[in-house]
MITORMI-362773 format. One line per 4 residues: number of its first residue (from 1); for each residue x, y, z of C-alpha. Coordinates in Angstrom, 2 decimals. Example, Ala and Ser with C-alpha at 12.3 -4.5 7.8 and 13.67 -1.06 7.14 Angstrom:
2
1) 12.30 -4.50 7.80; 13.67 -1.06 7.14;
***
This chain:
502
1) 0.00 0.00 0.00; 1.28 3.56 -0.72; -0.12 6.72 0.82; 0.62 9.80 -2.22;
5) -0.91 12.96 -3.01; -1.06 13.27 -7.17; 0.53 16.04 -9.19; -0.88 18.12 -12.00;
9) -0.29 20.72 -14.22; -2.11 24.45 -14.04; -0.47 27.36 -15.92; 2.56 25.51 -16.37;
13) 3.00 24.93 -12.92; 3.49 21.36 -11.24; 1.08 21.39 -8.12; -0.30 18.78 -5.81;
17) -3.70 17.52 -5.31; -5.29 18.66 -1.83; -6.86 15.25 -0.86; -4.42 12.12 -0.83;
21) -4.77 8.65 -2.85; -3.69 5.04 -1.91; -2.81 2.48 -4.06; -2.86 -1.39 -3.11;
25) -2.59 -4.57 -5.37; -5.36 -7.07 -5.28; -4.57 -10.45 -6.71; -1.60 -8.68 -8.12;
29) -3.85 -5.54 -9.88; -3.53 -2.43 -9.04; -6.21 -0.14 -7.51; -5.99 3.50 -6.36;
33) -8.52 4.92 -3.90; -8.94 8.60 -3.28; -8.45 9.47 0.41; -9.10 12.42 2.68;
37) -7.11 16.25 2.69; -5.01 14.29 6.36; -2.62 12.18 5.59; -3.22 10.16 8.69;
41) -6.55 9.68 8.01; -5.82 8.44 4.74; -3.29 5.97 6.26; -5.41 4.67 8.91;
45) -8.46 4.23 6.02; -5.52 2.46 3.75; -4.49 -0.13 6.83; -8.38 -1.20 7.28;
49) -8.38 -1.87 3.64; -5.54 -3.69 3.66; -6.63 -6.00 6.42; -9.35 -7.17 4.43;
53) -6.81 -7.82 1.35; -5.09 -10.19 4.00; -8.06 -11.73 4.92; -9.34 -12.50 1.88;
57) -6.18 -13.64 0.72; -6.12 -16.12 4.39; -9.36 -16.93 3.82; -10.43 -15.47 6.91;
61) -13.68 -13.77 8.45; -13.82 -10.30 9.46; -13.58 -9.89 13.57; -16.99 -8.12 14.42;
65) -14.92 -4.60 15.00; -14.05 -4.77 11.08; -17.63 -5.57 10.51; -19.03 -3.34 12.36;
69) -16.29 -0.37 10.32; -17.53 -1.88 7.21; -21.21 -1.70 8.34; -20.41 2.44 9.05;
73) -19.30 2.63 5.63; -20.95 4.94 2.82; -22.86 2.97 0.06; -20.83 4.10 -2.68;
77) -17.32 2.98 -0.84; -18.76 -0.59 -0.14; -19.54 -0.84 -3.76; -16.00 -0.29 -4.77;
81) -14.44 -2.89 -2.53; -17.18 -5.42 -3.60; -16.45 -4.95 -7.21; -12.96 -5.34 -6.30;
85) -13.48 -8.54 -4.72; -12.30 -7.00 -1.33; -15.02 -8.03 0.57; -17.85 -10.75 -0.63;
89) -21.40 -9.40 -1.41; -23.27 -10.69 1.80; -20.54 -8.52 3.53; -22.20 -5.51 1.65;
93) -25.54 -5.93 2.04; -25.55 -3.86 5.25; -24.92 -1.03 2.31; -28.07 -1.55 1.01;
97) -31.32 0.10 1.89; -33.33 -1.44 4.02; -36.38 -0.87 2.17; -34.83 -3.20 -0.35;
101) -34.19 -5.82 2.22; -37.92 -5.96 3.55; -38.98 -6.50 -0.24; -37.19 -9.48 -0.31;
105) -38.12 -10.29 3.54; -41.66 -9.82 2.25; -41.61 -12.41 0.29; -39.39 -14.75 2.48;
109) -42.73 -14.56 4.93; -44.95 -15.44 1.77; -42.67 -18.58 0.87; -42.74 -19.82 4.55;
113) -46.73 -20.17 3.52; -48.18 -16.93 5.81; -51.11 -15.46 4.49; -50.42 -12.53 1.69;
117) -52.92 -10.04 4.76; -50.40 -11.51 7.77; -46.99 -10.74 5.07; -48.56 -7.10 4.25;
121) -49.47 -6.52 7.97; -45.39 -7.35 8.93; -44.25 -5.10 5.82; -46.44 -1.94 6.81;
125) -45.48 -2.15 10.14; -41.58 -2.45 10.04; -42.35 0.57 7.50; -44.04 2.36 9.99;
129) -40.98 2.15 12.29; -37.98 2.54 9.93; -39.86 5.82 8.31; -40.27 7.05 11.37;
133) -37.32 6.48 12.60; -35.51 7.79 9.57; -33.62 4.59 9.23; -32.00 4.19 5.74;
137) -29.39 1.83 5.93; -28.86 -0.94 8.74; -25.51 1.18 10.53; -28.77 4.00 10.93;
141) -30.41 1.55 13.53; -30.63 2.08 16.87; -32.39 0.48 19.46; -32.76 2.98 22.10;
145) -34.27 5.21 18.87; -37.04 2.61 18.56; -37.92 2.73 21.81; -38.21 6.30 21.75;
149) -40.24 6.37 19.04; -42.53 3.95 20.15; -42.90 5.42 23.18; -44.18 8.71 21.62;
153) -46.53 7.07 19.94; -48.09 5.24 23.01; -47.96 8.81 24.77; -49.58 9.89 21.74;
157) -52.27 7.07 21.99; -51.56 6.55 18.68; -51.30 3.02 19.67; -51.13 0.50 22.70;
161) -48.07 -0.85 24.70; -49.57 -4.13 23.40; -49.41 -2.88 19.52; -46.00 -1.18 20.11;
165) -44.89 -5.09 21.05; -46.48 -6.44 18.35; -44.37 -4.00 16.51; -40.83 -4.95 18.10;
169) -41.63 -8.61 17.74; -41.48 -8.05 13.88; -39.19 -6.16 13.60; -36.83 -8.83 16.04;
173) -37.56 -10.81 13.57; -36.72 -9.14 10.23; -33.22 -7.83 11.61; -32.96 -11.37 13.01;
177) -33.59 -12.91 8.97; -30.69 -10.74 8.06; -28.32 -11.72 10.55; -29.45 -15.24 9.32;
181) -29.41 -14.08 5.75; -25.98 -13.02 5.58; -27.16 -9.45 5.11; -26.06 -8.38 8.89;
185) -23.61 -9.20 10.99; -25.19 -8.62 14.59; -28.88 -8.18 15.02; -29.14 -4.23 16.24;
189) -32.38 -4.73 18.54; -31.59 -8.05 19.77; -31.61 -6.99 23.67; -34.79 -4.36 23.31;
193) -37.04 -4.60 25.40; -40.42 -4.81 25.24; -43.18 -2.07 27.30; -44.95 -2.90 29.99;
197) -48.78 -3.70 29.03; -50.20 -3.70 32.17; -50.38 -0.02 31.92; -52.53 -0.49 29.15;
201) -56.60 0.48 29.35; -57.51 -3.17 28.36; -61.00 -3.52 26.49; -63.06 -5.02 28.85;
205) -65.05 -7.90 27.21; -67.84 -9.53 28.09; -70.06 -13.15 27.50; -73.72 -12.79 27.25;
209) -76.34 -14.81 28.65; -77.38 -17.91 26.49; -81.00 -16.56 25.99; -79.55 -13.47 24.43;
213) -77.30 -15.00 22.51; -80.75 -16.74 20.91; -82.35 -14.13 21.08; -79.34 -12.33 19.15;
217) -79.93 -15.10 16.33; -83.03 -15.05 15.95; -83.61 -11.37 15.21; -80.22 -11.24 13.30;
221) -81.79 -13.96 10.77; -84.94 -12.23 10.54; -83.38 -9.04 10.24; -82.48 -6.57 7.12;
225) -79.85 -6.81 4.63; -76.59 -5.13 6.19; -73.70 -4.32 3.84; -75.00 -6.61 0.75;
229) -75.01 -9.84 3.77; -78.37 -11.06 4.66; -79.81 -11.71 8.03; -79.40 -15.21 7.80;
233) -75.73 -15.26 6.25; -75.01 -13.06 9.59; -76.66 -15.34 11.88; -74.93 -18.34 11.08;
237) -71.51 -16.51 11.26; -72.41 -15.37 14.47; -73.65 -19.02 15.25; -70.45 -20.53 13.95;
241) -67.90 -18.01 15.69; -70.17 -18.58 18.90; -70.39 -22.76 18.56; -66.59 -22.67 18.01;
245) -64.19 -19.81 19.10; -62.89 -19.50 15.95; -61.36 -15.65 15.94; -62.61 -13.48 13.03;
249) -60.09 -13.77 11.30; -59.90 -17.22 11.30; -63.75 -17.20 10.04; -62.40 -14.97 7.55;
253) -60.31 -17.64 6.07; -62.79 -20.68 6.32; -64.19 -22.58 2.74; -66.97 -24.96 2.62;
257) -64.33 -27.45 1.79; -62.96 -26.79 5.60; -65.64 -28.66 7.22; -65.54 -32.04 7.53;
261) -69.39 -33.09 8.36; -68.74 -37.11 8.19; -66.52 -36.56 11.26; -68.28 -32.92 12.58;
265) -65.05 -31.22 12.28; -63.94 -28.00 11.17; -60.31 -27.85 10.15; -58.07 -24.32 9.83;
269) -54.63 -24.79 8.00; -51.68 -23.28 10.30; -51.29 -20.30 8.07; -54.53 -18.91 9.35;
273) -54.10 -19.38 12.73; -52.63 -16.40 15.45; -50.49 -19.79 16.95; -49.44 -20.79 13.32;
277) -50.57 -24.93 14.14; -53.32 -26.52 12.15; -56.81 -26.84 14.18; -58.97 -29.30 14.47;
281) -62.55 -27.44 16.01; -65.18 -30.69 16.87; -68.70 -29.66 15.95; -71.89 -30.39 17.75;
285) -74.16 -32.97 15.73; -76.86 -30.97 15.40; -74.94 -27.49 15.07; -73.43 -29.49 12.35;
289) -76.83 -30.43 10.75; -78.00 -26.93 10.18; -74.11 -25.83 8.81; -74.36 -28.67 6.07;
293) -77.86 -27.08 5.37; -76.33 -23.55 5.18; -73.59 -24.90 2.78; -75.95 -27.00 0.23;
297) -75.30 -25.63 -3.41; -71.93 -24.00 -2.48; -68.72 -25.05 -4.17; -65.74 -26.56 -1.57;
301) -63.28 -24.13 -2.29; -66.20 -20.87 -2.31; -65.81 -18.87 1.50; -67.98 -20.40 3.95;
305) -69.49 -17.19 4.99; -69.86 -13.53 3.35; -68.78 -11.07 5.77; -68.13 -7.32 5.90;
309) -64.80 -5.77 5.82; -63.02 -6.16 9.23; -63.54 -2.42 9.57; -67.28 -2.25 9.34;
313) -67.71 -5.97 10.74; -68.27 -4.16 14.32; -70.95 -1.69 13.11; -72.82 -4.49 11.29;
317) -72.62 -6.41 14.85; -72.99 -2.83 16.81; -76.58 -2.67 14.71; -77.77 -6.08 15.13;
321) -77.13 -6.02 19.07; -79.31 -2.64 19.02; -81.68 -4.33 16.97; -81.61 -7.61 19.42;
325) -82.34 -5.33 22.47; -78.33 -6.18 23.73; -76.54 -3.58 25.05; -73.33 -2.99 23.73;
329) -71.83 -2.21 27.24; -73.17 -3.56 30.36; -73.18 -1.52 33.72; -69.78 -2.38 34.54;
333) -68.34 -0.71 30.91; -67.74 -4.38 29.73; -68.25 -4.94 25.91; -69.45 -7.35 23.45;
337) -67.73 -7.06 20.52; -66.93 -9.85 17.59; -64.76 -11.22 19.77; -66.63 -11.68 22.42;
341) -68.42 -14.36 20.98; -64.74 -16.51 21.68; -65.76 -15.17 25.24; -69.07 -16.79 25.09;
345) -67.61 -20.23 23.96; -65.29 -19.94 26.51; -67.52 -18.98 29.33; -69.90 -21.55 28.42;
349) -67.36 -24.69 28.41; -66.83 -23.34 31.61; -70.09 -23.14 33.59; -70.85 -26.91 31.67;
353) -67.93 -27.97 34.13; -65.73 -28.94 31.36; -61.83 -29.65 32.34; -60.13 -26.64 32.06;
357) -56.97 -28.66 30.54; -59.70 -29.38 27.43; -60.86 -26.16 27.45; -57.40 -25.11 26.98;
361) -57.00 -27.20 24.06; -60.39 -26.01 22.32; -59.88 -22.74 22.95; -55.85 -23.03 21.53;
365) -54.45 -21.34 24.20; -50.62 -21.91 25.20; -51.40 -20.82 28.86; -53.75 -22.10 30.95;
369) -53.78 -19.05 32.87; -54.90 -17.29 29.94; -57.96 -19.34 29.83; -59.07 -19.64 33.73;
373) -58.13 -15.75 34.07; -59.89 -14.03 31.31; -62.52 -16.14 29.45; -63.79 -17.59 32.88;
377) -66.90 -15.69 33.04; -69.14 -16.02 35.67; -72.89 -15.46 34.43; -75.07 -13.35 36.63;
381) -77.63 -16.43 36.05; -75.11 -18.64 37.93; -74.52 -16.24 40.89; -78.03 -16.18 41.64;
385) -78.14 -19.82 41.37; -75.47 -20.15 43.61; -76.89 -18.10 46.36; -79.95 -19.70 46.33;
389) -78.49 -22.99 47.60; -77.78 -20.61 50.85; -79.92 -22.13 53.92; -82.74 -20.55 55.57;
393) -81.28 -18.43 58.60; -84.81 -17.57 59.49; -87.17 -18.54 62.12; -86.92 -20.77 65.42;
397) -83.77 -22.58 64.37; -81.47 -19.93 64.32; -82.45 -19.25 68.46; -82.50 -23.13 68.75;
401) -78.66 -23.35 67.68; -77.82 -20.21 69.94; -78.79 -22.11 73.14; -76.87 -25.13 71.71;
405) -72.77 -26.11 72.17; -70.42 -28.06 70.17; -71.29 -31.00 72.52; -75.02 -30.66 72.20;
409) -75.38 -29.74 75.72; -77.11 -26.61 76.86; -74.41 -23.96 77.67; -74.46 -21.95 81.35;
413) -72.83 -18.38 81.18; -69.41 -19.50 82.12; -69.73 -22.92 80.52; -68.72 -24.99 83.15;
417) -71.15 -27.79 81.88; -69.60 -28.14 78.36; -65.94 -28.17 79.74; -66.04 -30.86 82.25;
421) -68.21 -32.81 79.63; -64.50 -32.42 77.79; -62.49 -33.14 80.74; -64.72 -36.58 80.91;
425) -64.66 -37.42 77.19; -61.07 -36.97 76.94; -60.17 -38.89 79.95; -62.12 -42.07 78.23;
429) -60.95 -41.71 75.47; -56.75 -41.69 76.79; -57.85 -45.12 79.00; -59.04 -46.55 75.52;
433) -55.96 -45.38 73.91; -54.12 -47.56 76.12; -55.93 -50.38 76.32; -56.40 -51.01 72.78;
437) -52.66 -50.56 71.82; -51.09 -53.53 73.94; -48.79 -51.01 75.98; -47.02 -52.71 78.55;
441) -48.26 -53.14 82.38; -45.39 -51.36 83.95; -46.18 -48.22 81.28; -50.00 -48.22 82.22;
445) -51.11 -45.41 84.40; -54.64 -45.71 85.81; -57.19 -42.76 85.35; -59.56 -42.01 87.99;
449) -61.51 -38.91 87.88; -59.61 -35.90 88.14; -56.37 -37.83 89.25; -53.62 -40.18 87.72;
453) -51.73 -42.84 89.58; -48.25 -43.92 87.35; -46.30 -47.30 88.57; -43.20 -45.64 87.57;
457) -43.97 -42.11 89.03; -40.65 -42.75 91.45; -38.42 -43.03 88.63; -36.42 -40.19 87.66;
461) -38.17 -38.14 84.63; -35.73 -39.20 82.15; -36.31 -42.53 82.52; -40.19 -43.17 83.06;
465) -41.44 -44.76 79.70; -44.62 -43.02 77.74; -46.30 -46.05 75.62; -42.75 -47.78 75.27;
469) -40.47 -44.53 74.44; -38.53 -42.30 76.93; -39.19 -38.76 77.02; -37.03 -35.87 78.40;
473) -39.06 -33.03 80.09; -37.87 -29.55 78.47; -38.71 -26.34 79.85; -42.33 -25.41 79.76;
477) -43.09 -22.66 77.78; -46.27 -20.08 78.62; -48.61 -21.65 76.06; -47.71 -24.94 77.96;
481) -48.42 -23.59 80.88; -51.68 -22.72 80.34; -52.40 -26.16 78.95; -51.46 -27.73 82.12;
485) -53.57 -25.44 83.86; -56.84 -26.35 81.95; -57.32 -23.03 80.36; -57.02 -25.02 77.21;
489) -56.06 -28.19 77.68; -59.42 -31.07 78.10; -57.25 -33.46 79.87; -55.55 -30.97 82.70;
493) -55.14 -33.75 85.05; -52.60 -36.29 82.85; -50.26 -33.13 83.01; -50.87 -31.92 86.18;
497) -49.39 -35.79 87.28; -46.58 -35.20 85.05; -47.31 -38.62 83.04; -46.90 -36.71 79.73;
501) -44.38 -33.63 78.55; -44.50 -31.51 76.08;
***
């Protein structure tokens, strides 16, 4: 490598060029690279470049500080060292822009079979970020930027801590298909961090009754044309959404062909589902009866229902509610919403008393928190149920069980009665003790009213035997004390003889 400044000509004077050139031999031809107006600037840029000639030439990989100088670099510099064979092309992809990397990431998520609505959802919202941002080229990314810009737009309500996740998840993802690619060299969000949703202001859904949800059908069918669907096309959707918990977008995506009447299954390829896993929904016989009635005439591969657009499908279901009598919110501000009919399916696998380990696998859920915390539902039908089972508190029994004790024995006001009934009882039951488990003569003690006579009382403590074991007698504490005493003890006298220690 050689570090020069060129000469010219000008008036018939020799002069120098301000900026300075290098010149280096690749596979023994010669290149020259214009430099900077410093010479040491130019020689430190010249002794990067020639690193990489040695590399190549060992066959050798970058370190990730040469990478991460090459990331840094302009577009138009990368270019020249990949034409020169300098660096391989994968090395200079981090030149490119990144708009032209999520074209081709696009349609990496298409040929992994996602759904052309899930590939265009992932492209608009890495957009979203990286134009907001003002990210051009992958050495332009920053993390902590991200965050901050996510963050405004949360402040901004523009969206939800649980969008603005949604949002670095795909992005993880597309940096992380680069690193995987070849195109990067580190992933530069790997270690973000995602917000904290439980500042979010949730919606608040909620499962209605089963007589609405008839009552829902029944008027929906009978009901007007909304948005070129007819009242019947609406009520089976809302039948079919509530009969199996499919989400709407999943409905979305169903074809006649999808249901499997023979075995009363409806199946959903991965692709359409927010888990990405085939499912397998079982159908209830006669649910399934009136869907194979629905579907008569229709071709397999034709959609199994016409619905609105996903951004009117709430105002045709906002109408039929009104039309149904259903509030939209209930006192509490709950909601029914399209989803809500998932609630329903939910909330009613749940008051038939179904395993909430099945439920969790009908409802595809990977947690089973998720399904006992939020679709549990408790039905205002059931509470009322439920306190009816109360008993009576009214009446002569209640002052009958006042007068009454835990013995069945009237009580006095100081309940003398009821504790030497205990005192009695429990000295029985210690002389059964003893004579039902064999214990040995010399280890019998005799129980006589409020005293206790012990063959071995003479012997030292240590040494007088308990049922066949020897006991040590510690120090009493207060609570011991009192037990002794009778204050809560119904056997006062065995301790008071010091036959047993505790």
């Amino acid at each position: 490598m050689r570090v020069y400044r060129q000469t010219y000509t000008e008036a018939g004077q020799t002069k120098k060029a301000k900026k300075w050139c290098l010149d280096f031999y690749v596979d023994g031809q010669r290149h020259r690279f214009p430099g900077f107006a410093d010479k040491d600037l130019t020689r430190q840029f010249g002794d990067k470049i020639q690193t990489l000639i040695n590399l190549k030439a060992g066959h050798q990989e970058p370190s990730p500080d040469m990478q991460t100088w090459i990331d840094g670099l302009p577009q138009r510099i990368v270019t020249k060292l990949v034409a020169w064979q300098i660096i391989p092309p994968q090395r200079a992809a981090s030149a490119v822009r990144l708009s032209e990397h999520l074209t081709a990431f696009k349609t990496y998520l298409g040929n992994k079979g996602n759904t052309a609505e899930y590939c265009q959802k992932a492209y608009t919202r890495i957009t979203t970020v990286l134009d907001g941002c003002g990210f051009k080229v992958l050495s332009d990314v920053s993390a902590s930027r991200i965050q901050r810009f996510l963050d405004d737009e949360v402040q901004a309500k523009q969206i939800s801590r649980k969008t603005a996740n949604h949002y670095i998840g795909i992005l993880k993802t597309f940096f992380r298909w680069m690193k995987q690619d070849g195109k990067a060299h580190t992933n530069p969000i790997e270690h973000i961090a995602l917000l904290d949703t439980a500042q979010d202001d949730k919606r608040r859904r909620r499962a209605i009754t089963a007589e609405q949800m008839r009552t829902l059908l029944a008027v929906t069918a009978s009901g007007e044309t909304r948005r070129g669907i007819t009242g019947t096309e609406r009520a089976m959707h809302y039948e079919t959404a509530a009969m199996t918990g499919l989400r709407a977008a999943e409905l979305r995506a169903l074809t006649v062909g999808d249901f499997d009447f023979t075995a009363n299954v409806v199946r959903l390829a991965g692709k359409f589902t927010k888990n990405r896993q085939d499912a397998v929904i079982p159908l209830k016989p006669e649910f399934a009866k009136r869907l194979k009635t629905f579907f008569a005439g229709k071709l397999p591969d034709c959609p199994a229902f016409k619905t609105a657009a996903s951004s009117h499908e709430v105002r045709v279901l906002r109408e039929d509610l009104k039309a149904a009598g259903i509030p939209e919110k209930d006192d509490s501000g709950r909601v029914f919403d399209f989803h809500s009919f998932r609630v329903f399916y939910a909330s009613m696998l749940a008051a038939s008393g179904t395993n909430p380990k099945t439920a969790m696998e009908l409802l595809r859920h990977s947690d089973i928190r998720l399904t006992m915390n939020v679709y549990s539902h408790a039905f205002r039908e059931s509470l009322t149920a439920a306190v009816d089972t109360l008993p009576d508190l009214t009446g002569g029994n209640v002052q009958e069980q006042k007068k009454t004790g835990t013995d069945n024995v009237a009580v006095n006001a100081v309940g003398v009665e009821q504790k030497k009934t205990s005192q009695e009882n429990g000295t029985k039951n210690s002389a059964d003790y003893l004579a039902a488990h064999d214990v040995p003569e010399e280890n019998k003690t005799v129980y006589s009213g409020q005293q206790a006579i012990s063959q071995n009382a003479s012997k030292p403590v240590f040494q007088r035997k308990i049922c066949g074991f020897h006991h040590q007698k510690p120090q009493p504490s207060k609570s011991t004390q009192k037990w002794r005493r009778g204050d809560s003890n119904p056997c006062p006298e065995i301790f008071q003889a010091g036959l047993l220690h505790v």
